[in-house]
C-alpha positions as CSV (number, residue, x, y, z in Angstrom):
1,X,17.5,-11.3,29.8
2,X,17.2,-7.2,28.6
3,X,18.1,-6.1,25.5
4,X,21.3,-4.3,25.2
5,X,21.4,-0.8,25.0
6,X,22.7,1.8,23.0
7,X,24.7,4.3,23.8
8,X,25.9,7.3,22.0
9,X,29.7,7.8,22.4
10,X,30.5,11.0,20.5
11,X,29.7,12.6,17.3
12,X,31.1,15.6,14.7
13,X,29.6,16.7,11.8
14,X,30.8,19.1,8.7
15,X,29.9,23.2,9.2
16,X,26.4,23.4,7.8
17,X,26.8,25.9,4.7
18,X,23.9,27.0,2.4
19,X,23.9,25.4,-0.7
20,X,25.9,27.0,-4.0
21,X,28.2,28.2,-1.3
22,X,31.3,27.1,0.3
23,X,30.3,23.2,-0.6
24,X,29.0,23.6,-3.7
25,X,31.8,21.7,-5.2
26,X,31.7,18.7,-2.7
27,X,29.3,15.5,-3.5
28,X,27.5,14.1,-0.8
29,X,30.1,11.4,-0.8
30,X,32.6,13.4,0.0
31,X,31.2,15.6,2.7
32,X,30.4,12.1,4.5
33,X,33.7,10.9,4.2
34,X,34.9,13.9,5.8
35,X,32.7,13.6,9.1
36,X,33.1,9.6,9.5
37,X,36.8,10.0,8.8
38,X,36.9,12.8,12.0
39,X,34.7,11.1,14.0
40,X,37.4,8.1,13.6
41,X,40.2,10.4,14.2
42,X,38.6,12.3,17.1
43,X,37.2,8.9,19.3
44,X,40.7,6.5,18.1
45,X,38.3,4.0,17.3
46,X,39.8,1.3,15.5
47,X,38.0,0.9,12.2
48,X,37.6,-2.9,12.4
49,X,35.8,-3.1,15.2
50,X,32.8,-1.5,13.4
51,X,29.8,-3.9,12.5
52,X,28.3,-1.8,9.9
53,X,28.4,1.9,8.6
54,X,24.6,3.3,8.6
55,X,23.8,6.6,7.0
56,X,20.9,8.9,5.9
57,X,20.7,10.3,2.5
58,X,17.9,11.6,0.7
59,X,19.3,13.0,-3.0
60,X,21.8,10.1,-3.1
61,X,24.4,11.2,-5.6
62,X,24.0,8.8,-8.9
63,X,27.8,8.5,-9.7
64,X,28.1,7.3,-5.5
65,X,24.9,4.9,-4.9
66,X,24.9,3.5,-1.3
67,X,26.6,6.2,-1.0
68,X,27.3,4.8,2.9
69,X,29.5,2.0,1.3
70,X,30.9,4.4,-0.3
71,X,32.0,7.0,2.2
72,X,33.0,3.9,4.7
73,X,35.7,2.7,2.3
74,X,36.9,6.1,1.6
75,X,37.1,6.7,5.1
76,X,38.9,3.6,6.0
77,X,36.8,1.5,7.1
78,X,37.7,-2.3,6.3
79,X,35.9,-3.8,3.2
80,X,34.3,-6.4,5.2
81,X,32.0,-4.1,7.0
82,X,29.3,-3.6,5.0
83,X,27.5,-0.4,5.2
84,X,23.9,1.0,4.2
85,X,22.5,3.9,3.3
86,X,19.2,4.9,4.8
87,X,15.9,7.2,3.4
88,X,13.0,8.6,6.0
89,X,13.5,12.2,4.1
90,X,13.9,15.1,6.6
91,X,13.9,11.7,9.2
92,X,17.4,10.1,7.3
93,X,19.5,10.8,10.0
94,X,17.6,9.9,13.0
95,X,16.7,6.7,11.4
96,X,20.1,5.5,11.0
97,X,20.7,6.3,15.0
98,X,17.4,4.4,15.6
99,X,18.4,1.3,12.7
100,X,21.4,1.0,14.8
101,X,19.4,0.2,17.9
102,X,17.4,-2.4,16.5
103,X,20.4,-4.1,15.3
104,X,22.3,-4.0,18.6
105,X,18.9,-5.2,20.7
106,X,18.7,-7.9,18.0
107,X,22.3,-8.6,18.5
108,X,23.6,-8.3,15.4
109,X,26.2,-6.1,16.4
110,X,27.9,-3.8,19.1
111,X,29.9,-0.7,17.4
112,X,28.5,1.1,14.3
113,X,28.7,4.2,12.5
114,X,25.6,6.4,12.0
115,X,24.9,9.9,10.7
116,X,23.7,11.5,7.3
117,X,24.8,13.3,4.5
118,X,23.9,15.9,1.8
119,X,24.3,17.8,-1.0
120,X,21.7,19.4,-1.8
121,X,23.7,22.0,-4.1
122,X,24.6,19.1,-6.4
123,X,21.1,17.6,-6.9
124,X,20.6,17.5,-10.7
125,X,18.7,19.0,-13.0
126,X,16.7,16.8,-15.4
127,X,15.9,16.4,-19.0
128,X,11.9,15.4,-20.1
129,X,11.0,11.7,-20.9
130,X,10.6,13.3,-23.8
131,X,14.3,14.5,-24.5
132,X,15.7,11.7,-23.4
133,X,14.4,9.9,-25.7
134,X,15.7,12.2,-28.7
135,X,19.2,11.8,-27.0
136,X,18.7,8.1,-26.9
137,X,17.9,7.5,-30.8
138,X,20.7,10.2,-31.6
139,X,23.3,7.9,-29.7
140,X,21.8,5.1,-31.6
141,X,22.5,6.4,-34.9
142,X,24.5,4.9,-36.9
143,X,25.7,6.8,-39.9
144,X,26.5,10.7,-40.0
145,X,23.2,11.3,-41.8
146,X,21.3,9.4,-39.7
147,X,22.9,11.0,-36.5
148,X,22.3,14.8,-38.1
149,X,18.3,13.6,-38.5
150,X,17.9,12.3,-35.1
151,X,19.7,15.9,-34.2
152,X,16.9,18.3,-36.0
153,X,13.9,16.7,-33.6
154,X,15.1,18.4,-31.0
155,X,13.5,21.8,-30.2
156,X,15.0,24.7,-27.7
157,X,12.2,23.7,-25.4
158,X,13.7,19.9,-25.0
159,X,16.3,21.9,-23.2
160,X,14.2,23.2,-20.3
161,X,15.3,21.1,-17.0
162,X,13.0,19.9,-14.2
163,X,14.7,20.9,-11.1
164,X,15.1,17.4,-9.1
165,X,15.3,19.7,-6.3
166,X,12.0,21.5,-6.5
167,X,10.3,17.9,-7.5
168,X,12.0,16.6,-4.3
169,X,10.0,19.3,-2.3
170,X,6.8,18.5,-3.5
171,X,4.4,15.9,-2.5
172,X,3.5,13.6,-4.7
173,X,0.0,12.4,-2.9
174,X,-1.2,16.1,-2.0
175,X,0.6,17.9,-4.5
176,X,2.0,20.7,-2.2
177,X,5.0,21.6,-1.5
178,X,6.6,21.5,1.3
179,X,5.9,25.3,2.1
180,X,2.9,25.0,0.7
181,X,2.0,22.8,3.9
182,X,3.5,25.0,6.3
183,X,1.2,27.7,4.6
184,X,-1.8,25.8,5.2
185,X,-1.1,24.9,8.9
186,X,-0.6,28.8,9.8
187,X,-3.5,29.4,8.4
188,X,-5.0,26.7,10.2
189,X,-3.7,27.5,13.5
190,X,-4.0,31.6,12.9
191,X,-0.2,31.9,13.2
192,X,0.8,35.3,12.0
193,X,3.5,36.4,9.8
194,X,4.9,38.7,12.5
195,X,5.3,35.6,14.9
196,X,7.0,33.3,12.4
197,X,9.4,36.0,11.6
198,X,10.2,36.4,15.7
199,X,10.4,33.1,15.6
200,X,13.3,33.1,12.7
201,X,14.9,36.3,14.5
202,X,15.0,34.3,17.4
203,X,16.9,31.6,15.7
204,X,19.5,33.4,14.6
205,X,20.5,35.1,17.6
206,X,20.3,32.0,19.1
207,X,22.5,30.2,16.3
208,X,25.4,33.4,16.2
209,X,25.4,33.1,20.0
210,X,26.2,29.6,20.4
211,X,28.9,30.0,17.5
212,X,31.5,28.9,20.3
213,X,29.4,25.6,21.8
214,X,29.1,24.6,17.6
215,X,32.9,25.0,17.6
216,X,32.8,21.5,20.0
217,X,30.9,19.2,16.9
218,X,32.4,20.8,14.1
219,X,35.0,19.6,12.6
220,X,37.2,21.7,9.4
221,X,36.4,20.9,5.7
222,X,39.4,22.0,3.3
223,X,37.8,23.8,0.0
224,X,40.1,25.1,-2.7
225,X,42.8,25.5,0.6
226,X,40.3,27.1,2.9
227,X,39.4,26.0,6.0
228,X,35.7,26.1,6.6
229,X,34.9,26.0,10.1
230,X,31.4,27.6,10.5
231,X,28.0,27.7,9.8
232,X,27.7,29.9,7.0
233,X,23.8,30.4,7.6
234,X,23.5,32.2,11.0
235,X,23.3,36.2,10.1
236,X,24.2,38.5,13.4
237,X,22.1,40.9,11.0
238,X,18.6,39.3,10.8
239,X,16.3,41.2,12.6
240,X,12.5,42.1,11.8
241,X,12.4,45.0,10.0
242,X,14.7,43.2,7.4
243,X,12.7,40.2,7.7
244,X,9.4,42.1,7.0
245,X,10.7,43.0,3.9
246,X,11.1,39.9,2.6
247,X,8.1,38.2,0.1
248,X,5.8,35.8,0.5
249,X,7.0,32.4,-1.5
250,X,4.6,29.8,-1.4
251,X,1.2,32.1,-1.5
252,X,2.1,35.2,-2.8
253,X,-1.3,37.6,-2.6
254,X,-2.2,35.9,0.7
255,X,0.9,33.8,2.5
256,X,3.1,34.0,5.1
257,X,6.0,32.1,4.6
258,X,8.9,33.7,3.2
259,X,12.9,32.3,2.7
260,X,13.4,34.0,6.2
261,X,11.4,32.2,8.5
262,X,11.9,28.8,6.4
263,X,14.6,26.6,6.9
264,X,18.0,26.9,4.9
265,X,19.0,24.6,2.1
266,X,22.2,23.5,2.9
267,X,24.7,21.3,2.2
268,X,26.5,19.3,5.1
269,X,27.2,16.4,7.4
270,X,27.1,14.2,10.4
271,X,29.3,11.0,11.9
272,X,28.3,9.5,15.4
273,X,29.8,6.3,17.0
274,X,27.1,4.3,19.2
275,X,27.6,0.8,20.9
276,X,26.2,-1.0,23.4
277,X,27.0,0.0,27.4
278,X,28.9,-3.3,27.3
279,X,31.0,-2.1,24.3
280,X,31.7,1.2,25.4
281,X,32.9,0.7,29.2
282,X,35.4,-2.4,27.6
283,X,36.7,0.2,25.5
284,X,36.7,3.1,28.2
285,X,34.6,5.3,26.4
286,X,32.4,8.7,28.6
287,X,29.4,8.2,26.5
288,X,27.0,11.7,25.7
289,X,23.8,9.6,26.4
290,X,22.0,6.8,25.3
291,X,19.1,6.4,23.2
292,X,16.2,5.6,25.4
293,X,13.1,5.9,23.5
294,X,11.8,6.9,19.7
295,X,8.6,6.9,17.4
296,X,7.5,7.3,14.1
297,X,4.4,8.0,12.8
298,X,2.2,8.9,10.1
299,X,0.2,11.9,9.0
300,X,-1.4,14.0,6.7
301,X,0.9,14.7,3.8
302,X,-0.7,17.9,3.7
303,X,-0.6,19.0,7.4
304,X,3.3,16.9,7.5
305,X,4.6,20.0,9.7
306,X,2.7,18.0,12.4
307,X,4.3,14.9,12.2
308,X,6.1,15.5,15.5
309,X,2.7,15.6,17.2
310,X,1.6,12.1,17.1
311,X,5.5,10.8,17.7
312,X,6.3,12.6,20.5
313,X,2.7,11.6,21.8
314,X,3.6,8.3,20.7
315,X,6.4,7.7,23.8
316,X,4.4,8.4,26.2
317,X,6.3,11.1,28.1
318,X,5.6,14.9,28.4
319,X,7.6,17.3,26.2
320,X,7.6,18.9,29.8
321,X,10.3,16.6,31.0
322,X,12.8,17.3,29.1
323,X,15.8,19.1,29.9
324,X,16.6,20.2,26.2
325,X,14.0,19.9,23.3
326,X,14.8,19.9,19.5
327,X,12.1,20.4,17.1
328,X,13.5,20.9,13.7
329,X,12.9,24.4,12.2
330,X,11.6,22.8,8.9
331,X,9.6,26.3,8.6
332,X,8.6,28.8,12.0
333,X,4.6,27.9,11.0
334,X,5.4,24.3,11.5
335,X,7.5,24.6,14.9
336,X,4.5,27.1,15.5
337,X,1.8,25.0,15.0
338,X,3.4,21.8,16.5
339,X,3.9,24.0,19.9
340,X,-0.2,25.1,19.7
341,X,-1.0,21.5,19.6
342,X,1.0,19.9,21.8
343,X,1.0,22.6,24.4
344,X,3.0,21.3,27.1
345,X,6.7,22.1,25.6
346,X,8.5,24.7,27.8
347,X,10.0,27.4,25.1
348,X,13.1,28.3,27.5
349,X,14.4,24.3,26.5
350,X,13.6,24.5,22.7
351,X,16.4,25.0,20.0
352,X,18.5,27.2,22.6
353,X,20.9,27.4,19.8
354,X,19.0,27.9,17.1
355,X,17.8,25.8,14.4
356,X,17.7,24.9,11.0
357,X,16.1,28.4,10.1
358,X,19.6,29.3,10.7
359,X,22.2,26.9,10.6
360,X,19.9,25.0,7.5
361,X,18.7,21.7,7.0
362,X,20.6,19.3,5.0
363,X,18.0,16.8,4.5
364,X,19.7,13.4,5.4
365,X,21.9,15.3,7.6
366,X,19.7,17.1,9.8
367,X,18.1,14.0,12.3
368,X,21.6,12.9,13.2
369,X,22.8,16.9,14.2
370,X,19.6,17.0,16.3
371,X,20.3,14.5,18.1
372,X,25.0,15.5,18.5
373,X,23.6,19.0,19.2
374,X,21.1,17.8,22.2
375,X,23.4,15.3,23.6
376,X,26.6,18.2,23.5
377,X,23.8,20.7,25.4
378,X,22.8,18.3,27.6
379,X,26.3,17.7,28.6
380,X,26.9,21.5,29.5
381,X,24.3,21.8,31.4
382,X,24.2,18.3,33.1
383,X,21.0,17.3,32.4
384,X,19.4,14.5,31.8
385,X,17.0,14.1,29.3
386,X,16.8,15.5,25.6
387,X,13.7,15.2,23.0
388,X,14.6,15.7,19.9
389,X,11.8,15.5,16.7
390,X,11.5,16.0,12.9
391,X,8.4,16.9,10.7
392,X,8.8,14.5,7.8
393,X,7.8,15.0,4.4
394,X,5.2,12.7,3.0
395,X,3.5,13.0,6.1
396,X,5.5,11.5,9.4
397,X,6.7,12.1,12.4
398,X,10.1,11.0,14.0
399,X,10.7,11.6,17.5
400,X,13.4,10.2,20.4
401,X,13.8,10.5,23.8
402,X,17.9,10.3,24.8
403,X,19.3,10.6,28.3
404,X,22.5,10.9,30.1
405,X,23.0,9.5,34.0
C-alpha cells in the first residue's frame, strides 16, 4: 500500500515589508498569527481538525519561544494541537511544508498548518559576556553601597551592542558573511557587477508588474489603523543607472555586491493548509498542487549560494521541465552562479515575478512564499510542474518539485 500524499490546498501570507518599516512594531508572533488566522478564515477550515501547527522561524522572538505554539493558540487553534516551530535558516519555511509530508506518509496525521514567520526588524541587539556580567552582580547587590560599587565597573564601552542580526549573517565555520559568499562565487564564476545589477533591475520590474497576481496571496495587516496591503520593497524606479551608483558592501576596493542586487531584509509571513488527497476531496477542497518531490543537501559554507545545485540535482529531474522555477534571490551572484552551473534552467520560467531582491526575504518566511507564489503561477497558467529552491546558509541546499493535474 502507497504512502499518502500531500497536497497543498491554499495558502496567504502577510505583504512582505522591509524591515524598520511598516512592521517594525509587530513580533514575529504576531505577524504569524495574522497569516494562520487568514488562511483559516479564507479556506473555513475548522480549527480542530488540524493535527499539528508547523512553522519556520529563524530569529525566534525570546518573549514568544515555539513561537508556532504560540501563534496557533492566538489564532484559534484548539489547545490540544500541538504545534512546532521549525529552523533550516533561509530553508525554515520549506522545511515545515516538507515536515508536514513526512508526518502524513508516516501517518501521523492528515490536515496541518505550515508556513514561516519573521521579524527581522525586532531581532535584538546584545550586551558582551562581559556586561552582562556587571548587570548580573549589580542586581545581586544587596545594600545601596554595594549596588552603587557594582555600578562604577561599568565603562561607556560595556554599552556597545553586538547586532544579533549581523552575527546571524555570518558563518560561524568560514567566517563570512553571507555576502561575503556571494562575493566569492562571482568572482569565482566571473559574474560581473553590470549583470547582477540587470539581474536586480529585472526583479523589480518583474515584482511591480505582478503587483495585481500578489494581490491573490496577500492578505491586509492593520498597523496603527492602516491597512497594509503591499509589498513595500518593489521600486517602479530601480533602474541601472541608479543601481550603478550604489557601493560595494561586502568588498569595498574590489566587490560587487551592493544592497541593490542583494536580497531585502524584511519582515513578514506565510500560512498554508496541506492534507492528504484523501482529506481534501472528503472536505471538497480544489487543491493548488501537491508536493511531489524535495532534497536537501550539504555544501560549502563558503560557496552556500550553491546549495541549490546539488538539491535540485538531487531529484533527479531537469530544471528544464518545469513549467515555473523559483530560485530564491538570496543575492543576483548567487542566482547567477547557480544558473552557470546547472545550465539547463530556461530563464523565461524563473522568478516571473520577481524575487526576494524585491519583494525581500524574511528568513523563516521566505521557503513557504516560494512555494504559495509557484503553486498561484502555476495555476494561471495551467501548468503542471513548479521547482522551487533556496540557498541556505551554513552551507545547504533545499529544493522541491510540486505539481498540479
Amino acid at each position: 500500500m502507497s504512502a499518502p500524499r500531500m497536497v497543498i490546498v491554499e495558502g496567504v501570507r502577510t505583504p512582505f515589508c522591509k524591515w524598520n518599516t511598516h512592521f517594525a512594531s509587530l513580533g514575529a508572533d504576531e505577524l504569524g498569527r495574522i497569516a494562520v488566522d487568514a488562511l483559516l478564515t479564507r479556506t473555513g477550515l475548522d480549527p480542530v481538525l488540524i493535527d499539528e501547527v508547523i512553522l519556520g522561524c529563524v530569529c525566534q522572538p525570546a518573549e514568544a519561544v515555539n513561537v508556532a505554539r504560540v501563534i496557533a493558540l492566538r489564532a484559534g487553534v484548539p489547545e490540544s494541537v500541538p504545534a512546532v516551530t521549525v529552523h533550516r535558516n533561509c530553508a525554515s519555511g520549506l522545511e515545515a511544508v516538507t515536515l508536514a509530508s513526512e508526518r502524513i506518509a508516516a501517518g501521523r496525521g492528515s490536515v496541518f498548518v505550515v508556513g514561516g514567520t519573521e521579524s527581522m526588524s525586532q531581532v535584538p541587539l546584545l550586551f558582551k559576556p562581559g556586561t552582562a556580567k556587571k548587570f548580573a552582580a549589580f542586581a545581586g547587590a544587596k545594600s545601596v553601597l554595594k549596588k552603587l560599587g557594582a555600578l562604577t565597573q561599568f565603562r561607556f564601552s560595556d554599552f556597545e551592542p553586538r547586532i544579533a542580526l549581523k552575527l546571524g549573517l555570518t558563518d560561524p565555520v568560514s567566517g563570512l558573511n553571507m555576502g561575503e559568499t556571494a562575493e566569492l562565487l562571482a568572482r569565482e564564476h566571473s559574474i560581473s557587477r553590470e549583470e547582477q545589477d540587470l539581474f536586480a533591475v529585472q526583479s523589480h520590474q518583474r515584482a511591480i508588474a505582478a503587483c495585481e497576481k500578489f494581490s491573490q496571496e496577500i492578505c491586509p495587516v492593520y498597523v496603527n489603523g492602516q491597512a497594509i496591503t503591499k509589498d513595500n520593497g518593489p521600486r517602479a524606479d530601480s533602474s541601472l543607472p541608479a543601481l550603478a551608483k550604489l557601493k560595494p558592501v561586502f568588498d569595498r576596493q574590489y566587490g560587487t555586491v551592493t544592497a541593490g542586487n542583494s536580497s531585502q531584509i524584511s519582515d513578514g509571513a506565510v500560512a498554508l493548509l496541506v492534507m492528504t488527497e484523501q482529506k481534501a476531496a472528503e472536505l471538497g477542497y480544489q487543491p493548488l498542487g501537491r508536493l511531489s518531490a524535495y532534497a536537501y543537501t550539504g555544501c560549502d559554507p563558503a560557496r552556500m549560494g550553491l546549495g541549490p545545485v546539488s538539491a535540485i540535482r538531487k531529484m533527479g529531474r531537469s530544471a528544464g521541465t518545469a513549467d515555473v522555477i523559483e530560485i530564491n534571490e538570496a543575492f543576483a551572484a548567487q542566482v547567477l552562479a547557480v544558473l552557470k552551473v546547472l545550465g539547463d534552467v530556461p530563464l523565461e520560467k524563473l522568478n516571473v515575478n520577481g524575487g526576494a531582491i524585491a519583494l525581500g526575504h524574511p528568513v523563516g518566511a521566505t521557503g513557504a512564499r516560494l512555494v504559495l507564489s509557484a503553486l498561484k503561477e502555476l495555476q494561471r497558467r495551467n501548468g503542471h510542474r513548479a521547482l522551487v529552491s533556496l540557498c541556505v546558509g551554513g552551507g545547504q541546499g533545499g529544493a522541491a518539485w510540486l505539481e498540479r493535474d
